[in-house]
C-alpha positions as a Markdown table, in Angstrom:
| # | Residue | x | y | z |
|---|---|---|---|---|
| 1 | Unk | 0.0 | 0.0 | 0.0 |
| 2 | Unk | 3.0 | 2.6 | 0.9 |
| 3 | Unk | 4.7 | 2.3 | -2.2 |
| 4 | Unk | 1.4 | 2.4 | -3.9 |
| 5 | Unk | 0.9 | 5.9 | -2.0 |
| 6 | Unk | 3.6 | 7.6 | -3.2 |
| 7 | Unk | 2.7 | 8.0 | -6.7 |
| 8 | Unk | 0.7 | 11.2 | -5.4 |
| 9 | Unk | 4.5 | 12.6 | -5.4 |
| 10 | Unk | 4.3 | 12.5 | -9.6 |
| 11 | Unk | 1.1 | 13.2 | -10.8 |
| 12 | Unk | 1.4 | 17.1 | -10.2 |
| 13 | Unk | 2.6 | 18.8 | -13.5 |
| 14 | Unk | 4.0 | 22.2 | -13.1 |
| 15 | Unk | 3.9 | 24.5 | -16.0 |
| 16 | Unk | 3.2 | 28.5 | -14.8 |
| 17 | Unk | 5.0 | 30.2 | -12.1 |
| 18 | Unk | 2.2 | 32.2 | -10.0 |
| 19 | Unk | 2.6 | 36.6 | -10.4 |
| 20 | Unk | 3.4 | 37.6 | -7.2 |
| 21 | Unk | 0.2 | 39.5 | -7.4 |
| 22 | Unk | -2.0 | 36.4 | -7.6 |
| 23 | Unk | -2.3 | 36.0 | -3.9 |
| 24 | Unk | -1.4 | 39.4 | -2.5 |
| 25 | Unk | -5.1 | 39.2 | -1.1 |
| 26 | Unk | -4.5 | 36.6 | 1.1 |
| 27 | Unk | -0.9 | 38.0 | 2.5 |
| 28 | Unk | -2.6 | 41.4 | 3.3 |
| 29 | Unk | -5.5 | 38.8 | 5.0 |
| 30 | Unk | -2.9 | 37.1 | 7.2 |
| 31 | Unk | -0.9 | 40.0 | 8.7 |
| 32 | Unk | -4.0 | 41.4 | 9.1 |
| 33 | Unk | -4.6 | 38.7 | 11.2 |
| 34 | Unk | -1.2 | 38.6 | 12.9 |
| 35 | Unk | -1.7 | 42.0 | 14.4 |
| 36 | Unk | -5.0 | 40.9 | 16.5 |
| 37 | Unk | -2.8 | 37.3 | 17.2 |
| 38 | Unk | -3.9 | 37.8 | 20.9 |
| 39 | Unk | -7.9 | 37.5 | 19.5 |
| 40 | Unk | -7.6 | 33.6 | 18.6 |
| 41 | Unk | -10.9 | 32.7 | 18.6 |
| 42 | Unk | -12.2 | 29.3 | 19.6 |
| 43 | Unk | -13.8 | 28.5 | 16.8 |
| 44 | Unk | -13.2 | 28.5 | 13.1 |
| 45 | Unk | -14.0 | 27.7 | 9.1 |
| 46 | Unk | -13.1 | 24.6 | 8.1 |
| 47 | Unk | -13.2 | 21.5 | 5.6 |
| 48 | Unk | -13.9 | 18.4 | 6.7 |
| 49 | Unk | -14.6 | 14.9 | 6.1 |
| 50 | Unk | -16.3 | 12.3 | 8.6 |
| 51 | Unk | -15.9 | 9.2 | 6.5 |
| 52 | Unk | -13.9 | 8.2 | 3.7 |
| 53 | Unk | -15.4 | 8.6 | 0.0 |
| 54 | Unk | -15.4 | 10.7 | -2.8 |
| 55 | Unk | -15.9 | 14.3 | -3.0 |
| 56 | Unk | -19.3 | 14.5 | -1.5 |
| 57 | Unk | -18.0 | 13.5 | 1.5 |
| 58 | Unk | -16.1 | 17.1 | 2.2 |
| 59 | Unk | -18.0 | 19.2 | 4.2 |
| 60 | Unk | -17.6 | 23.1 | 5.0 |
| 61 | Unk | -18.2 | 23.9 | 8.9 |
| 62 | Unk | -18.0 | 27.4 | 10.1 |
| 63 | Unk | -18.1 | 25.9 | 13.9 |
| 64 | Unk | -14.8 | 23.8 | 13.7 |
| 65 | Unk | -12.8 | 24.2 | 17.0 |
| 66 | Unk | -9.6 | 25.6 | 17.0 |
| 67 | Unk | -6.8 | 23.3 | 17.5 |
| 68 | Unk | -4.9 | 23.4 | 20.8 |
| 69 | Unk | -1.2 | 24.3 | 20.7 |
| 70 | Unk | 1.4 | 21.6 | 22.2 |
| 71 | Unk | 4.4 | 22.8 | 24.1 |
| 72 | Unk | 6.5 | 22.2 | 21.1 |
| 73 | Unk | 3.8 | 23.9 | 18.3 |
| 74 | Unk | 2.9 | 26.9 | 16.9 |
| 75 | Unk | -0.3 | 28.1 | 15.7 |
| 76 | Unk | -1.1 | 29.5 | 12.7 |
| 77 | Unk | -3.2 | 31.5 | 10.8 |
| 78 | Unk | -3.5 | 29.7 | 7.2 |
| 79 | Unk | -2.8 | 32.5 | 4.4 |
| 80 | Unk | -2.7 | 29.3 | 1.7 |
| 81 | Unk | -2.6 | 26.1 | 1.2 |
| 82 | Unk | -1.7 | 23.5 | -1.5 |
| 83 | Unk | -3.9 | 20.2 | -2.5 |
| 84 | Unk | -1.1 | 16.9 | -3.3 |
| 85 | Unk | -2.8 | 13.1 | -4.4 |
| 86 | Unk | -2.1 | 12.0 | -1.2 |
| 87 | Unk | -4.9 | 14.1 | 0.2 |
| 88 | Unk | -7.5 | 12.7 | -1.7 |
| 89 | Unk | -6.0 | 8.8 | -1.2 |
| 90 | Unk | -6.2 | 9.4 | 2.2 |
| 91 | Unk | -9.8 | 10.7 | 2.3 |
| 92 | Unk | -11.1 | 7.5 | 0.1 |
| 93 | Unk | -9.8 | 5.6 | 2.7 |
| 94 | Unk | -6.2 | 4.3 | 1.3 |
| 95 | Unk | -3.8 | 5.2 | 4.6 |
| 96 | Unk | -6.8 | 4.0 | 6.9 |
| 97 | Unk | -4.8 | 1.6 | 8.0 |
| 98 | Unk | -1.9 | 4.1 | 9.8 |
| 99 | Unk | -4.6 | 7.2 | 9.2 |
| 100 | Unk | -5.5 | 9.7 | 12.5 |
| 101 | Unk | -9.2 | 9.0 | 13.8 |
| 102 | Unk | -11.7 | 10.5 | 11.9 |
| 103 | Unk | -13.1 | 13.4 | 11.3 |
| 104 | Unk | -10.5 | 15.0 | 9.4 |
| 105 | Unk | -9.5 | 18.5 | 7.9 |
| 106 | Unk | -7.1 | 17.6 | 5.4 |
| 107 | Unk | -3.9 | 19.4 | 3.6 |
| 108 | Unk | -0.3 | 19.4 | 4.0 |
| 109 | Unk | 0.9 | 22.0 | 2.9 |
| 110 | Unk | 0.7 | 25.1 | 4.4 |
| 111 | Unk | 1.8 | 28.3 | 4.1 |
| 112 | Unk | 0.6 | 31.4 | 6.7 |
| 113 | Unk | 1.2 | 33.5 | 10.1 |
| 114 | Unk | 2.2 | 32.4 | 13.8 |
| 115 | Unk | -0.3 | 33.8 | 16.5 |
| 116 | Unk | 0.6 | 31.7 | 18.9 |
| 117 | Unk | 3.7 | 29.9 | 20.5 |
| 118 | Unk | 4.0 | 26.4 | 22.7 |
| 119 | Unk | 6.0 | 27.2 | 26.2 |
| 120 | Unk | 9.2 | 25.5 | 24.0 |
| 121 | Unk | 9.2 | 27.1 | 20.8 |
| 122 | Unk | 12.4 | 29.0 | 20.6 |
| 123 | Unk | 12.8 | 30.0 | 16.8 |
| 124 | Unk | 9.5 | 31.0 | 15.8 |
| 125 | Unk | 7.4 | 33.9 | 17.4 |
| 126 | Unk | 4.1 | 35.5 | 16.7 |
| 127 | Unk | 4.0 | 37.5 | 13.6 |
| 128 | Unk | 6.5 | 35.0 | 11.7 |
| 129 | Unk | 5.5 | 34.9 | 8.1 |
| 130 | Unk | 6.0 | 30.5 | 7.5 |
| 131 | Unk | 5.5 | 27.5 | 5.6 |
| 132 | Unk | 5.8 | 23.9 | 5.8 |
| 133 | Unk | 4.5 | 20.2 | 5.5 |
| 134 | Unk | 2.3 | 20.0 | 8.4 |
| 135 | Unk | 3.0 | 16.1 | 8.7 |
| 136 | Unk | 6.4 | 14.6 | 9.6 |
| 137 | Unk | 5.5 | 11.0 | 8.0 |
| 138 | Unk | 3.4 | 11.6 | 4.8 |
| 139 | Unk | 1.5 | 8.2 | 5.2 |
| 140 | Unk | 1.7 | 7.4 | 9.1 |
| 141 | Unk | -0.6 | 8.9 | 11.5 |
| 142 | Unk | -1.2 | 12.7 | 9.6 |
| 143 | Unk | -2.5 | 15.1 | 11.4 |
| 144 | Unk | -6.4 | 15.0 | 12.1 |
| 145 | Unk | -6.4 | 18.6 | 11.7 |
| 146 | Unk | -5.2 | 19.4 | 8.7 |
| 147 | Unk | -4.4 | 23.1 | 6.7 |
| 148 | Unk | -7.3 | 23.4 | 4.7 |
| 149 | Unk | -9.0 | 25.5 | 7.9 |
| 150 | Unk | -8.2 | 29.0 | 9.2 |
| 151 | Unk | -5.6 | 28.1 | 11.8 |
| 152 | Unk | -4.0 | 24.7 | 12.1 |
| 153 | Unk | -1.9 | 23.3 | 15.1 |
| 154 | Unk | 2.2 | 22.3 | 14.0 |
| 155 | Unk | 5.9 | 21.8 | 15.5 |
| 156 | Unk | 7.9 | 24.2 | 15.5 |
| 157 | Unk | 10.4 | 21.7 | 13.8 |
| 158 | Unk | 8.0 | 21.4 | 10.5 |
| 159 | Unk | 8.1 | 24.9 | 9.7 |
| 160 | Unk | 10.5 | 27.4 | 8.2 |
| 161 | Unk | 10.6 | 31.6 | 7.7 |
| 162 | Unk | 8.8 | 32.0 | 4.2 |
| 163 | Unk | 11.2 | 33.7 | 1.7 |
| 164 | Unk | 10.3 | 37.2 | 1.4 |
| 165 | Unk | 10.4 | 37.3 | -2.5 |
| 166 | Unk | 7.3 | 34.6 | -2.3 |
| 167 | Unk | 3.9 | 35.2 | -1.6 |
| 168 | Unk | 1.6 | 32.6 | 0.5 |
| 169 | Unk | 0.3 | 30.6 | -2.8 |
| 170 | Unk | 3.7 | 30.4 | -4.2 |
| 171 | Unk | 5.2 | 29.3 | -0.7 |
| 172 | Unk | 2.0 | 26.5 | 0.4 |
| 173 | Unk | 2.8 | 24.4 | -3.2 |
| 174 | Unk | 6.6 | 23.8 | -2.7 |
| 175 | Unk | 7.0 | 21.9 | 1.0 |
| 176 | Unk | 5.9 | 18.2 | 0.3 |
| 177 | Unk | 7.4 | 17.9 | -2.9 |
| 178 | Unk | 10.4 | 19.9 | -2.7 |
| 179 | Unk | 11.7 | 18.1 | 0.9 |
| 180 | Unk | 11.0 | 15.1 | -1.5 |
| 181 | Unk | 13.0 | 16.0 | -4.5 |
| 182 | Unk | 16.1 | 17.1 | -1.8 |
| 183 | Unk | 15.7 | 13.7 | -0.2 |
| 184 | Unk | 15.9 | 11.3 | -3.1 |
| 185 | Unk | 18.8 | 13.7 | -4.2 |
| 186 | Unk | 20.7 | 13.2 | -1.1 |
| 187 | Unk | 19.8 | 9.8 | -0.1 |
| 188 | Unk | 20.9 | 8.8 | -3.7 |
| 189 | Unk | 24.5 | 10.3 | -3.4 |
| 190 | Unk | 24.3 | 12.8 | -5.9 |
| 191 | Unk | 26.8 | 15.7 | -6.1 |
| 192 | Unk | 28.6 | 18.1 | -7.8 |
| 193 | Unk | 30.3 | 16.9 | -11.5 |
| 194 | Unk | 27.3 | 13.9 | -11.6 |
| 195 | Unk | 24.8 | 13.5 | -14.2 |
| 196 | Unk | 21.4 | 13.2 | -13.6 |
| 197 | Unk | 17.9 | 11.5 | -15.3 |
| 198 | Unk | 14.6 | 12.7 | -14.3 |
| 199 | Unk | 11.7 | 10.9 | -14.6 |
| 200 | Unk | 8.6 | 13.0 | -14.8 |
| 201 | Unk | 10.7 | 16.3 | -14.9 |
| 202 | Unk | 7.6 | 18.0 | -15.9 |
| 203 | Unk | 5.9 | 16.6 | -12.5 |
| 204 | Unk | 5.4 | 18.3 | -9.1 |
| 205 | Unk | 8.3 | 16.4 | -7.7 |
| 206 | Unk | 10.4 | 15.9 | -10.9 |
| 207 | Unk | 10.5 | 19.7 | -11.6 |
| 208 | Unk | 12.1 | 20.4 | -8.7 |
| 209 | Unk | 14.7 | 17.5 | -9.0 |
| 210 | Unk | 15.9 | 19.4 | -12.6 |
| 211 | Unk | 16.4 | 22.6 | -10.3 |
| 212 | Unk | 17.8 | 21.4 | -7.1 |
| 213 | Unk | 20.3 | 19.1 | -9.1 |
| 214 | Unk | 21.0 | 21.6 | -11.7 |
| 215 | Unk | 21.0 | 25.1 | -9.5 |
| 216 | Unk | 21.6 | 23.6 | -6.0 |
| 217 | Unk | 23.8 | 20.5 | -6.3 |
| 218 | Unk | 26.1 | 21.2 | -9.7 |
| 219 | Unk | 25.2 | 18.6 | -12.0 |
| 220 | Unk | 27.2 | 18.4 | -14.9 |
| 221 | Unk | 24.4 | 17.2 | -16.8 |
| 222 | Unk | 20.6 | 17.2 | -16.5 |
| 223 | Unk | 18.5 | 15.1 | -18.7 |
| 224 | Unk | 14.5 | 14.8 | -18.1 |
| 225 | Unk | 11.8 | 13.4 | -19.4 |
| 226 | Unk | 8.2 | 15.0 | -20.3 |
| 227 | Unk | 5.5 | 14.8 | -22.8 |
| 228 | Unk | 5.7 | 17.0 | -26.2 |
| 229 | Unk | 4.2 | 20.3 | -24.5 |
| 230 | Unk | 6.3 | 20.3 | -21.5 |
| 231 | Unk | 10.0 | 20.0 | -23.0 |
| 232 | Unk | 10.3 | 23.8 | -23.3 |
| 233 | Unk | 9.3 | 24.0 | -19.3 |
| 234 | Unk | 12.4 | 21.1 | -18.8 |
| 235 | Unk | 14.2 | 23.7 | -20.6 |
| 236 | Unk | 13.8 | 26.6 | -18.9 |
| 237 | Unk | 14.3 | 24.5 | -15.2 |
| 238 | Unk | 17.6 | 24.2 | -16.5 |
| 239 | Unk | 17.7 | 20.7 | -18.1 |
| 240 | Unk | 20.5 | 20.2 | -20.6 |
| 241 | Unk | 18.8 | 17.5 | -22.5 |
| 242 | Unk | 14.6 | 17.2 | -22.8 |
| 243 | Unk | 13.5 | 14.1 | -23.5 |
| 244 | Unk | 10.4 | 13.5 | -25.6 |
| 245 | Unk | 8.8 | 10.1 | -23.9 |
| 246 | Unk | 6.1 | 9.7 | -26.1 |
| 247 | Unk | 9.0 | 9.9 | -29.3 |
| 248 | Unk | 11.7 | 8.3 | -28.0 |
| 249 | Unk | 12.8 | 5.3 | -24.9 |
| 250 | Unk | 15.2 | 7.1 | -22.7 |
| 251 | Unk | 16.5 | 4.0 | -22.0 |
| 252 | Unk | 17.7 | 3.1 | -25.8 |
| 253 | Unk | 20.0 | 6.2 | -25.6 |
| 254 | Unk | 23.7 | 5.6 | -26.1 |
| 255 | Unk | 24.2 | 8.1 | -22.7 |
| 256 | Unk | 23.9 | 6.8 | -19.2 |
| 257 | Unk | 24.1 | 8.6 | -16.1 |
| 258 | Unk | 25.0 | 8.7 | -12.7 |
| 259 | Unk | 21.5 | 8.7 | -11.3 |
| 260 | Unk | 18.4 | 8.3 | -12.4 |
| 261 | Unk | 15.5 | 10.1 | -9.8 |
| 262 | Unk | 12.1 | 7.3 | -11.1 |
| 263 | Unk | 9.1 | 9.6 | -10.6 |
| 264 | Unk | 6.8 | 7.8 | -12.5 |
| 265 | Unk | 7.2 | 4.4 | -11.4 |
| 266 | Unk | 9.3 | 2.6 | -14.3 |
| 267 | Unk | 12.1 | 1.4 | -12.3 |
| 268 | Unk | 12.5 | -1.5 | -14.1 |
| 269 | Unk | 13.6 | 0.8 | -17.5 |
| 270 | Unk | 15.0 | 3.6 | -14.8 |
| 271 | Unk | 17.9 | 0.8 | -14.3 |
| 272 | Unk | 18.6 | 0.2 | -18.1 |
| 273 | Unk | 19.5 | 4.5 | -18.3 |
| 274 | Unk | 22.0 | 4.3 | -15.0 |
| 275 | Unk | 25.5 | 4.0 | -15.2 |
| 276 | Unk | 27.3 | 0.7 | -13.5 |
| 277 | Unk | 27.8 | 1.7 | -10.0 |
| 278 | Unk | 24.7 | 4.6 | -9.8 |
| 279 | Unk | 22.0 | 4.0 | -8.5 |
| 280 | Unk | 18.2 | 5.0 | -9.1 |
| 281 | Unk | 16.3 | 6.9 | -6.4 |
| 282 | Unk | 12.2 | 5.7 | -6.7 |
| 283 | Unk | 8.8 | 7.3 | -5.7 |
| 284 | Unk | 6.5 | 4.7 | -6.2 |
| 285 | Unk | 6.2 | 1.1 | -8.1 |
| 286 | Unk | 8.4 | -1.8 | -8.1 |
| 287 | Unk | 12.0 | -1.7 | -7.2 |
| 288 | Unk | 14.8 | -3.6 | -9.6 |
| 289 | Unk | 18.3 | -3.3 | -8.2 |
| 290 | Unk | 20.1 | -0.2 | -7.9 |
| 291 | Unk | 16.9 | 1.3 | -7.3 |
| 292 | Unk | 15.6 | 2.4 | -3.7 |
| 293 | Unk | 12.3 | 3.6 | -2.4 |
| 294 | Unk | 11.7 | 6.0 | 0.2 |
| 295 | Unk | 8.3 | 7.8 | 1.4 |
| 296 | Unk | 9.8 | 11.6 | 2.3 |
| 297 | Unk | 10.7 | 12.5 | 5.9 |
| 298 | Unk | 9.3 | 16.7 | 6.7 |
| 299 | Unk | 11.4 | 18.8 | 8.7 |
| 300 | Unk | 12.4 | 22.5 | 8.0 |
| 301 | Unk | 16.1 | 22.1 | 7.5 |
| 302 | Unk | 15.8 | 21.5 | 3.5 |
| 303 | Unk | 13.0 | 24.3 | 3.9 |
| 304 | Unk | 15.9 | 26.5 | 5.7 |
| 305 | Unk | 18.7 | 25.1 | 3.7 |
| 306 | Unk | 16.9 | 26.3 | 0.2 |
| 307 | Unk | 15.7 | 29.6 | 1.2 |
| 308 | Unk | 18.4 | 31.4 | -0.8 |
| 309 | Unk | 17.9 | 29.6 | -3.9 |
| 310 | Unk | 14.1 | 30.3 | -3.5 |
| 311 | Unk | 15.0 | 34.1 | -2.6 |
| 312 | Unk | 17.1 | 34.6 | -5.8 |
| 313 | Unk | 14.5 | 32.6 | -8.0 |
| 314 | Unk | 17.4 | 29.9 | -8.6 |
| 315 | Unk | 15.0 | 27.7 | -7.5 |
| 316 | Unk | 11.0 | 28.8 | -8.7 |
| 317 | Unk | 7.7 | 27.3 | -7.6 |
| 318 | Unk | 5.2 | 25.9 | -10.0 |
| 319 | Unk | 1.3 | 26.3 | -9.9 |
| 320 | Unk | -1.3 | 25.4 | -11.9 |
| 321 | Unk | -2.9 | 27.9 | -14.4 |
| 322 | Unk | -6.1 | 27.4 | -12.8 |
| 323 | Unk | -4.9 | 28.0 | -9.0 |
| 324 | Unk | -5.7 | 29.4 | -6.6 |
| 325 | Unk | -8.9 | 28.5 | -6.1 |
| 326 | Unk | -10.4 | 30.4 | -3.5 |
| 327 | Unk | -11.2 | 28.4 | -0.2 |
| 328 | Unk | -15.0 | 28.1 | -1.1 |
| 329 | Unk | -14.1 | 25.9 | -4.2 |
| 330 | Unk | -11.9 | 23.2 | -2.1 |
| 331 | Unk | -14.3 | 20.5 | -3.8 |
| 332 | Unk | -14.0 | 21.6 | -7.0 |
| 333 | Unk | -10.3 | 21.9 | -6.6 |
| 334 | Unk | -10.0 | 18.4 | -5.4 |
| 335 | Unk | -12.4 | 17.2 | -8.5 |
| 336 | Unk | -9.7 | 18.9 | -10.9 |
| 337 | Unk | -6.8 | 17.4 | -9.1 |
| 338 | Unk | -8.2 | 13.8 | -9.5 |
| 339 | Unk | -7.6 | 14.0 | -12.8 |
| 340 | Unk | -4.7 | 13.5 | -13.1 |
| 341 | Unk | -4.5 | 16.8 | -15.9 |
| 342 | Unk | -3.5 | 19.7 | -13.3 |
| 343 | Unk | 0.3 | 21.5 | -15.0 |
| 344 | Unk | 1.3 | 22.4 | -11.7 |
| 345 | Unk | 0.2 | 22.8 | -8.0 |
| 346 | Unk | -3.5 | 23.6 | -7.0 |
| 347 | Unk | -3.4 | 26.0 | -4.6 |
| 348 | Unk | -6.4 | 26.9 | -2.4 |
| 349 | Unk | -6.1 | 30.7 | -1.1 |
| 350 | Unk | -6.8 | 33.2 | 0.4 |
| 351 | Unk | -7.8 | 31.3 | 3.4 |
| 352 | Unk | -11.2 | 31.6 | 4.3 |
């Protein structure tokens, strides 16, 4: 079931990079908010789901209690958050198994304002403009309160300072899959001088690989795959070589590399593209030697450790044409994620 789940990591396909404008609504809404931080009130808006199902099972409640605070959390006032497939698996019932009770708010992603500290947070105080991946473990035990509310309870640890050049929409789409495209990077011993192949470069998670490897680690070469449409966005995420799938096997090519990042679930071809002694870094399917699979871990470091690249627009966030949609519209937003045809993040904001 767990490797099954982690194909929500490459169905996103990023295409437009949000105006900073788009969501100036909702950052003027949270520090708004901010200012009257000691006027949390006890209740709030939220979405929610009591069983598992389909869409009609989301609910909008405008009586949702507000999340108590932990010693070690923060709360925060939700500017923006971003929709990923492993929402709407978990709401039809697919992480029951290691899910959080129900009812459920879902969302991961977050991006918003701190109005309120736990007695040990240290590095985050009230005011602090954030973002993050609400759940440390991505398919065990999530959160039952979720982002997709006003204000949503998380550790400190989770959550970074938003870069100042990003609004909340552009910051809620990048924690999930970004801390995913650094780990698979990492945990498959890329660095400087190596060459890379991307699998889904054109996806939510695969985009980011071609940027972190190309802008953040030094590959000496990036090679990605997409459909026709997308090889121009491979292109101009800095990927030396764009790969046609639907033209050409990727794994007939004469050139091998040092790693291959399998976004798409074709590790058994991912292996044929790798050079002897490389190894294959895989998101979801079945695993043929060299590959590894690996479900993403959340902290804040990567967050913290990227905020330059993100500041400098090194590194750029990808949302879909048709985000945000505004908090109101969650089902409809879900609907349009399930299938499958979204060209980058969906994005739900201002928040409510």
């Amino acid at each position: 079931m767990h490797l099954e789940l982690t194909s929500h990591f490459q169905k996103i396909q990023p295409s437009l990079v949000v105006p900073p404008s788009v969501s100036a609504n909702s950052q003027a809404h949270a520090s708004t908010e901010a200012s009257t931080s000691s006027s949390v009130p006890s209740t709030m808006k939220a979405w929610v789901y009591r069983e598992y199902g389909g869409v009609d099972v989301l609910n909008f409640e405008s009586s949702v209690p507000v999340p108590e605070v932990k010693d070690d959390q923060v709360l925060v006032k939700v500017a923006a958050a971003a929709l990923n497939p492993v929402d709407f698996k978990r709401r039809q019932g697919m992480l029951k198994a290691t899910d959080s009770p129900l009812p459920t708010i879902p969302g991961y992603d977050v991006a918003g304002v701190v109005v309120k500290v736990g007695s040990q947070v240290k590095g985050l105080k009230e005011g602090d403009e954030v973002y993050g991946d609400i759940n440390e473990k991505a398919l065990d035990g999530p959160k039952q309160s979720g982002s997709l509310a006003e204000y949503t309870a998380v550790e400190e640890k989770l959550l970074a300072l938003k870069p100042k050049s990003l609004d909340f929409a552009q910051a809620a789409g990048l924690p999930l899959a970004i801390e995913t495209a650094y780990e698979g990077l990492e945990k498959s011993g890329f660095s400087a001088g190596k060459s890379i192949l991307v699998l889904g470069g054109a996806g939510g998670v695969g985009s980011l690989v071609v940027q972190l490897a190309k802008h953040v680690f030094g590959a000496s070469r990036v090679a990605a795959t997409s459909s026709t449409g997308k090889l121009e966005l491979l292109k101009s995420l800095g990927a030396d070589l764009a790969i046609d799938y639907t033209k050409e096997n990727f794994e007939d090519l004469p050139e091998k590399f040092d790693v291959v990042y399998d976004a798409v679930g074709q590790c058994d071809r991912a292996v044929k593209a790798v050079r002897q002694g490389g190894s294959v870094a895989v998101l979801t399917g079945a695993v043929t030697p060299p590959g590894f699979i690996f479900v993403v871990t959340s902290n804040s470091s990567v967050l913290t450790k990227l905020n330059p690249y993100l500041e400098s627009g090194k590194v750029k966030p990808v949302v879909d044409p048709k985000a945000p949609f505004p908090f109101s519209k969650v089902v409809e937003a879900f609907s349009y994620l399930e299938t499958n045809r979204t060209t980058g993040k969906v994005i739900i904001s201002p928040i409510p």
